[in-house]
VEXDOTOR-402635 format. One record per residue (C-alpha): x, y, z. Coordinates in steps of 0.1 Angstrom, whole numbers, plus 2048, in hexadecimal, padded with zeros to 3 digits. Layout:
<atoms>
(atom (X, Y, Z));
...
</atoms>
This chain:
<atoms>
(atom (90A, 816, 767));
(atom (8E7, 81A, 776));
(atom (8D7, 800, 78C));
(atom (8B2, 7EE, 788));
(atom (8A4, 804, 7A3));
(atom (8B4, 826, 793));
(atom (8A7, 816, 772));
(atom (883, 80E, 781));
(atom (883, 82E, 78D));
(atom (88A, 841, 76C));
(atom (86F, 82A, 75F));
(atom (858, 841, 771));
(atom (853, 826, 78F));
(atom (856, 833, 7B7));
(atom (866, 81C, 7C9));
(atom (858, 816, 7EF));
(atom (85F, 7FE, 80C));
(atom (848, 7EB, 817));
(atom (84F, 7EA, 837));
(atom (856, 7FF, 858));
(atom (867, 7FD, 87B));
(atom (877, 80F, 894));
(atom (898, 7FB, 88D));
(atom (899, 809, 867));
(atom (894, 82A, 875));
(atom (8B2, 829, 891));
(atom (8C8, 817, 87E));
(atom (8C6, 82F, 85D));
(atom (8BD, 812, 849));
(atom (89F, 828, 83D));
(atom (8B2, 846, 833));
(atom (8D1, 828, 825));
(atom (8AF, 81E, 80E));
(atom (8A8, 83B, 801));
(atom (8CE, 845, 7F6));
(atom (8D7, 820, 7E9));
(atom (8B4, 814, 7DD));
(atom (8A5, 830, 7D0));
(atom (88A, 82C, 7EB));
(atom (872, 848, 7EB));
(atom (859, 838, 802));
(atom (849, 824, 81D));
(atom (82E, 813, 821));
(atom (81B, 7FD, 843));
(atom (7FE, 7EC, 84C));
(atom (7F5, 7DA, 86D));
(atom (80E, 7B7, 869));
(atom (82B, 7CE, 85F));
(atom (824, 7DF, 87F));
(atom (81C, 7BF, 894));
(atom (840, 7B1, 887));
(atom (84F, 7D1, 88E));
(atom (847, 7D1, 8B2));
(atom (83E, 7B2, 8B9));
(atom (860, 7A4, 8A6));
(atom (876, 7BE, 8B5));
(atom (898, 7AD, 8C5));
(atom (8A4, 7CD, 8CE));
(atom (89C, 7E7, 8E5));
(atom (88D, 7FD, 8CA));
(atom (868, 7FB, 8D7));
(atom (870, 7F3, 901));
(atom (875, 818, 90A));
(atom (859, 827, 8F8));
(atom (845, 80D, 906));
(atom (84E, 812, 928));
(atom (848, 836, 925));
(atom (824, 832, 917));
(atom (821, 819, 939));
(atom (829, 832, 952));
(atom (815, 848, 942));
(atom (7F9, 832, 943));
(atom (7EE, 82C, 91F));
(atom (7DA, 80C, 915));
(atom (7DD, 7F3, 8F6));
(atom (7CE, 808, 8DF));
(atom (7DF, 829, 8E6));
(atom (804, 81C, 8E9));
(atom (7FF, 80A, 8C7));
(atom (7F0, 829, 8BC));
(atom (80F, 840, 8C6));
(atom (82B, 825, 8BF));
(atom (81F, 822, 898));
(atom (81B, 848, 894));
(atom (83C, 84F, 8A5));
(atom (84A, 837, 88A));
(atom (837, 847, 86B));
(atom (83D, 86D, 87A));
(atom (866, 864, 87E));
(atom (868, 850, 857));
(atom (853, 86C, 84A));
(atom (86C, 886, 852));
(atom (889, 86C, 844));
(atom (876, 873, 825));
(atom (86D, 89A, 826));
(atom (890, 89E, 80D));
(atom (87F, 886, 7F7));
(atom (85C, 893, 7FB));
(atom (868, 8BB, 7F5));
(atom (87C, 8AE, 7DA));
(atom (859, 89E, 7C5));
(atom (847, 8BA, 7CC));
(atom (833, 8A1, 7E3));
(atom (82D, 883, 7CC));
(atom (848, 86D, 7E1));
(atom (857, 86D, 802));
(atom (837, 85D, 80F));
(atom (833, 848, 82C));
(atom (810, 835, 830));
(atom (7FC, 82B, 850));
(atom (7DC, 819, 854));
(atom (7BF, 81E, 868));
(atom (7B3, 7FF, 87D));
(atom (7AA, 7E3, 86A));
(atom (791, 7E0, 885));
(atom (77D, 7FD, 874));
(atom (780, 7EE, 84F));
(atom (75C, 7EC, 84E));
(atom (751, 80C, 85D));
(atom (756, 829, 84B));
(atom (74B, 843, 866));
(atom (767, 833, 87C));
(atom (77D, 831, 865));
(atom (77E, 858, 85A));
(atom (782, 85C, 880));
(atom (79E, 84B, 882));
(atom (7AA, 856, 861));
(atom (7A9, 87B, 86E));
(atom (7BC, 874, 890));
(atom (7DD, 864, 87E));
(atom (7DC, 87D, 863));
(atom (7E0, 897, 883));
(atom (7F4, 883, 897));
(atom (80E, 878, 880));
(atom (80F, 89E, 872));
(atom (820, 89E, 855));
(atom (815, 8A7, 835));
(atom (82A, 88B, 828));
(atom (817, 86D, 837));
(atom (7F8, 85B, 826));
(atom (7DD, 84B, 839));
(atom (7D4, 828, 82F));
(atom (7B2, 820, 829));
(atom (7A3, 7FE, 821));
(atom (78F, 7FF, 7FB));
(atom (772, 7EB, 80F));
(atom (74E, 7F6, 809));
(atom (74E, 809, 82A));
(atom (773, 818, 81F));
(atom (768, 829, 7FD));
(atom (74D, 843, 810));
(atom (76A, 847, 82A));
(atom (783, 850, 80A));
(atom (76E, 86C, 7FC));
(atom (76D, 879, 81F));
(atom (78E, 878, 827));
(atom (79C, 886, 808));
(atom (785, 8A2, 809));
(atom (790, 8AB, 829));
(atom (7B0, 8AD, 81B));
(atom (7C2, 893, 826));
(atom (7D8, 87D, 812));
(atom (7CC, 856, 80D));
(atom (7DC, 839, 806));
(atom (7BB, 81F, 7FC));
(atom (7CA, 7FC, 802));
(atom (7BF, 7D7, 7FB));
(atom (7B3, 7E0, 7D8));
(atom (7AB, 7C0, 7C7));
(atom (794, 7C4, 7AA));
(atom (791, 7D7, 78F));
(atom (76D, 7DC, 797));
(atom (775, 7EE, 7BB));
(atom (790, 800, 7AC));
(atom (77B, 811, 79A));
(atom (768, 818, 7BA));
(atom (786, 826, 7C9));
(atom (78F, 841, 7A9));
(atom (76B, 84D, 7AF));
(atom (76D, 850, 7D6));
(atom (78B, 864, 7D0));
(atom (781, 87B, 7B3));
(atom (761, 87F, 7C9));
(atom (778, 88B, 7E9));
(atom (78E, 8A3, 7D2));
(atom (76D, 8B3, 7C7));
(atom (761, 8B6, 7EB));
(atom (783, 8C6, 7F0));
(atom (77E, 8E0, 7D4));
(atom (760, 8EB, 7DE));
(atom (76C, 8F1, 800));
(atom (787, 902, 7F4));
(atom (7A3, 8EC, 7FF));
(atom (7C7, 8EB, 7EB));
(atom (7C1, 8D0, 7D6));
(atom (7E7, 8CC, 7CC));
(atom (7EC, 8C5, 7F1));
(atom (7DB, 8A3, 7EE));
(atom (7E6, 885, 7E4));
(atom (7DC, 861, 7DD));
(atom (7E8, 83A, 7D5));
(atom (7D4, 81D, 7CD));
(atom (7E3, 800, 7D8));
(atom (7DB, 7E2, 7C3));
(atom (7E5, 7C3, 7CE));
(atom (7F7, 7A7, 7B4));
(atom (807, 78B, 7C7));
(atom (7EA, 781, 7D8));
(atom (7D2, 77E, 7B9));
(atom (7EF, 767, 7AC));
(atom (7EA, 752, 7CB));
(atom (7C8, 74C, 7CA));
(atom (7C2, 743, 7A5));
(atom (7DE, 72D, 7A2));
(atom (7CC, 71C, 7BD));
(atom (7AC, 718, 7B1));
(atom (7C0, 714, 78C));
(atom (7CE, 6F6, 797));
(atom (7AE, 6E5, 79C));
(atom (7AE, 6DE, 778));
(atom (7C2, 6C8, 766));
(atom (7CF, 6D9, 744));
(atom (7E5, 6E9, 733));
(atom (7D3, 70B, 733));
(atom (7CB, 70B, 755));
(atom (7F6, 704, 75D));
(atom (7F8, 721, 741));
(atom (7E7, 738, 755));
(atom (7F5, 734, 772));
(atom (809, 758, 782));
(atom (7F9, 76B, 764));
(atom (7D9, 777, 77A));
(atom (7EA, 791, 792));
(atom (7FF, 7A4, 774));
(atom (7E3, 7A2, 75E));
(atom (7CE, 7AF, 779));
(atom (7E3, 7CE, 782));
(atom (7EB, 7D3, 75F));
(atom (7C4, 7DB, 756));
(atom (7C3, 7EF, 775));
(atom (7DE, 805, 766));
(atom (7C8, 807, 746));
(atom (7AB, 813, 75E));
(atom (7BD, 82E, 76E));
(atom (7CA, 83B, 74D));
(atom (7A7, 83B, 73B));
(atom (793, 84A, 75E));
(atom (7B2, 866, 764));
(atom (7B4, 870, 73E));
(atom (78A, 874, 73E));
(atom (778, 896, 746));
(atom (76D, 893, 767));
(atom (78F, 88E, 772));
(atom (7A7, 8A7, 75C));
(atom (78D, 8C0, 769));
(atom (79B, 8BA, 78C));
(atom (7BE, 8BA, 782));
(atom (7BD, 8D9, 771));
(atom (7B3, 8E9, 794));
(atom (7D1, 8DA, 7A0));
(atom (7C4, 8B6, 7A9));
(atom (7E0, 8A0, 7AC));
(atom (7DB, 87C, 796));
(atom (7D5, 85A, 7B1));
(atom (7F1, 845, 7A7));
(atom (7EE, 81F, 7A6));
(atom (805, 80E, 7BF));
(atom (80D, 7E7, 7BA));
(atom (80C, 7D8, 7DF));
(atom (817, 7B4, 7E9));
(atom (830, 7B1, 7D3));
(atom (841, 79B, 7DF));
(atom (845, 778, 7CD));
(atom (82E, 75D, 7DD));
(atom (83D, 73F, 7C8));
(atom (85E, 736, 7C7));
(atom (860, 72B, 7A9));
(atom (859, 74D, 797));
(atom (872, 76C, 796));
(atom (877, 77B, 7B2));
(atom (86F, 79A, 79F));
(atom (855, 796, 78C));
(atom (83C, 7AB, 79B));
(atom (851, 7C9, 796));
(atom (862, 7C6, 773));
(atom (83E, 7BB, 763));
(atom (82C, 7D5, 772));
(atom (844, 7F1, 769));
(atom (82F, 816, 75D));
(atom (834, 838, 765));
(atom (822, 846, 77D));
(atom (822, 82A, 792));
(atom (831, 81E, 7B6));
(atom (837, 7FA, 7BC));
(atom (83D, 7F2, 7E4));
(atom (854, 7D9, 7E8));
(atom (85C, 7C5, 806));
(atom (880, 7C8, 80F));
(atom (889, 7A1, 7FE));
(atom (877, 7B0, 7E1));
(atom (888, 7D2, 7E1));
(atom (8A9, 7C5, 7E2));
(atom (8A4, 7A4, 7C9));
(atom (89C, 7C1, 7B2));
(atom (8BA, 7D7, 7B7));
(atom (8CE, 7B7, 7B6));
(atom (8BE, 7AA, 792));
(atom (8A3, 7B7, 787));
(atom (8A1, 7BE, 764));
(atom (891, 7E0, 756));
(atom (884, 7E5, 735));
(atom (86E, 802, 739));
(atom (844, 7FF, 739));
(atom (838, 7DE, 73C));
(atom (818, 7E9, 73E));
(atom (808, 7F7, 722));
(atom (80E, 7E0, 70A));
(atom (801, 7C7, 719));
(atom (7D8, 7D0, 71B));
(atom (7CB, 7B7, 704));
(atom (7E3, 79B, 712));
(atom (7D5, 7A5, 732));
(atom (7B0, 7A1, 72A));
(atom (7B8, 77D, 715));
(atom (7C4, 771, 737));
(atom (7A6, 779, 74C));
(atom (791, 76C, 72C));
(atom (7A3, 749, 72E));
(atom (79B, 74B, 754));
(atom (77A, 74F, 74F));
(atom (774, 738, 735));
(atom (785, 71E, 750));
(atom (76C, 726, 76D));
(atom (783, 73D, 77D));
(atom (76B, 755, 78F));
(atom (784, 777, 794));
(atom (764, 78B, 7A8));
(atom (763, 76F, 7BF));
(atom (78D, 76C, 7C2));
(atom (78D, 792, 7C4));
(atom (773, 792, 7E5));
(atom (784, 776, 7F5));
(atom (7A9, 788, 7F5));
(atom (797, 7AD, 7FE));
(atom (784, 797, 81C));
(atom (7A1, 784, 824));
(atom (7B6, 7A3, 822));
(atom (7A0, 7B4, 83F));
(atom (7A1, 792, 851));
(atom (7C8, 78D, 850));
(atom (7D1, 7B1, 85C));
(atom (7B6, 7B1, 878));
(atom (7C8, 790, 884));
(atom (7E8, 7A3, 881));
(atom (7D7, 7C0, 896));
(atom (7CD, 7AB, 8B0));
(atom (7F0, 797, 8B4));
(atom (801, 7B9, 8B6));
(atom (7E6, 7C4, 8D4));
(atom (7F4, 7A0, 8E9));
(atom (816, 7AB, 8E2));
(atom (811, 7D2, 8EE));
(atom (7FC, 7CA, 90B));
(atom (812, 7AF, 918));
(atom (834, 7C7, 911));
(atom (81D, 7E3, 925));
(atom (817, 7CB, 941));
(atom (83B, 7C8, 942));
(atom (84B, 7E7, 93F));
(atom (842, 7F4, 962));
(atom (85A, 7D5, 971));
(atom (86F, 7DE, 956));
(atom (871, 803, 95B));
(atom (87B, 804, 981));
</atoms>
């Protein structure tokens, strides 16, 4: 008898943590994953980092630290080495999974400094130096689908690096972030570069959206507006699955793939359940399609394995409910551009918080490991 995660991944879904540390890593909790979970990836941003490191209550992070101490490093480089030491050690956890997909899976994301969310110049930069640091041809480099971030995307990718674009909230943007890619894979043909050697995810976010209309839903005082409620999010990623099926099948894009372009698959981030009251899994069994990853956090991952229910797509079929949902929102009031920029602005806002609160902790841990060390 199968389980819900073999069964979600026959159902054409890749399954990947959401979340890293050096702990998962020693312990061969990460390789444990992938055997027992049907885990074929990982994924990280700057507060999975910050409560990696800064959360640590073990000596998983101490020694490294007092390393990068003696050898003088500051804030910005020890962070950098500690999270690419983490993403080049889970990456090669992955290389069987990674060989076995021909490259699709065994991917392990990092981003570049939310810091740089809003400067595209900076943000190739940095997208170049993890992409040689980390050295794998398994990792993906995160990059933010801001305004500044799109430019950066086509760059990147037609440099021939492998992207991750993150905190993808509209449909509008996502669009946005199709075009920056099929832009970069053209810059990459032309330039002569593989294009079967690069790969892509969009990561659209679902929870979140929830979060943030329910609020504003709750303003009114109906029956419609309670009817509504934790329908935006699925509807949401459900029409961006639509999207990507309609822009991938069109000319401009087959064109690439039959040069050996590889298809940018939508990934459904925070996935994990915001409301108690709702299943646990409900952002993973609605949202079911092939050709899709769904990061879970690990409470997410293993409510799934637990219970979750599989039934094959629940995506496809489900279009025209999608679009009744956002009509009802709008006839409400519920502005969805205006929801949309909040959660992409609050996105930015939330991980650059993260970023500094994991600075304190390194520099305070550097300042220490020298009295530590002797």
């Amino acid at each position: 008898m199968s389980t819900p995660t073999q069964d979600l991944a026959a159902a054409g879904v890749s399954i990947w943590l959401d979340d890293l540390s050096r702990a998962r890593i020693n312990s061969g909790n990460l390789a444990e994953l992938i055997e027992t979970r049907n885990v074929t990836g990982v994924t990280t941003n700057p507060s999975i980092f910050q409560a990696a490191i800064g959360g640590a209550s073990d000596d998983s992070y101490s020694g490294r630290i007092a390393v990068l101490a003696r050898r003088g490093a500051d804030v910005d480089d020890a962070i950098f080495s500690l999270t690419t030491d983490d993403v080049r050690d889970a990456a090669d956890i992955f290389r069987g999974v990674f060989d076995a997909t021909g490259g699709v899976d065994g991917r392990v994301s990092i981003e570049v400094s939310p810091d740089l969310a809003h400067d595209t110049e900076a943000t190739v930069a940095e997208a170049k130096k993890l992409w040689a640091s980390v050295d794998r041809p398994n990792a993906l480099i995160k990059i933010p689908a801001t305004k500044a971030g799109l430019p950066a995307i086509t760059e990147v990718i037609g440099a021939g690096i492998s992207v991750n674009v993150t905190l993808i909230f509209s449909l509008e943007r996502y669009a946005e972030v199709i075009d920056a890619y099929l832009a970069g894979l053209e810059r990459a043909k032309a330039d002569g570069i593989d294009l079967s050697t690069i790969h892509s995810v969009a990561s659209f976010f679902v929870s979140r959206v929830d979060t943030e209309v329910d609020k504003r839903l709750s303003a009114y005082e109906s029956e419609q507006a309670e009817a509504l409620k934790s329908k935006a999010g699925v509807a949401n990623a459900r029409l961006a699955y639509e999207l990507f099926e309609k822009t991938f099948a069109a000319p401009r894009a087959q064109e690439l793939v039959a040069a050996g372009a590889n298809v940018q698959r939508p990934l459904w981030a925070s996935t994990g359940v915001k409301d108690p009251a709702l299943p646990d899994t409900l952002y993973v069994t609605e949202l079911v399609a092939p050709g899709t990853v769904n990061t879970m956090p690990e409470k997410t991952l293993e409510a799934t394995f637990d219970h979750g229910v599989i039934t094959g797509d629940t995506i496809t079929g489900g279009y025209e409910d999608a679009r009744l949902v956002f009509a009802q929102l709008a006839e409400l009031g519920v502005d969805i551009a205006d929801v949309t920029q909040l959660l992409e602005d609050e996105g930015v806002a939330k991980f650059i918080a993260s970023w500094q609160d994991l600075k304190q902790t390194v520099a305070t841990a550097l300042a220490d490991a020298p009295e530590i060390a002797r």
